[in-house]
C-alpha positions, 0 to 999 in steps of 0.5 A: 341858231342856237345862239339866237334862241338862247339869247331869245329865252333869256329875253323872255326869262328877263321879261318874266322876272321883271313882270314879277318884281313889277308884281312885288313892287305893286304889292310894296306899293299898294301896302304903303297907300294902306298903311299911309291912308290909315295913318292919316285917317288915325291923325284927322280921328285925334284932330275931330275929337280935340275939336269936339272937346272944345266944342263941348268946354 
């Protein structure tokens, strides 16, 4: 019995550790999708501004 619920505990431990790597591993990802969509949104800016100038000339 005591056996039993050890294992039970570490089951619950690995659960409880893998929702939180889980949480890192949102947080990593939701801060790679910022730093991508900036990134785009820098690149479409510079291509809107060599437009306009040939749009100007």
């Amino acid at each position: 019995m005591k056996k039993l619920l050890g294992e039970l505990f570490k089951s619950k431990k690995n659960i409880r550790n893998k929702r939180d790597s889980d949480g890192n591993g949102r947080k990593i990802l939701e801060k790679r999708v910022e730093e991508g969509t900036n990134r785009a949104i820098k690149e479409y800016r510079e291509v809107f501004n060599k437009l306009a100038e040939y749009d100007k000339a």
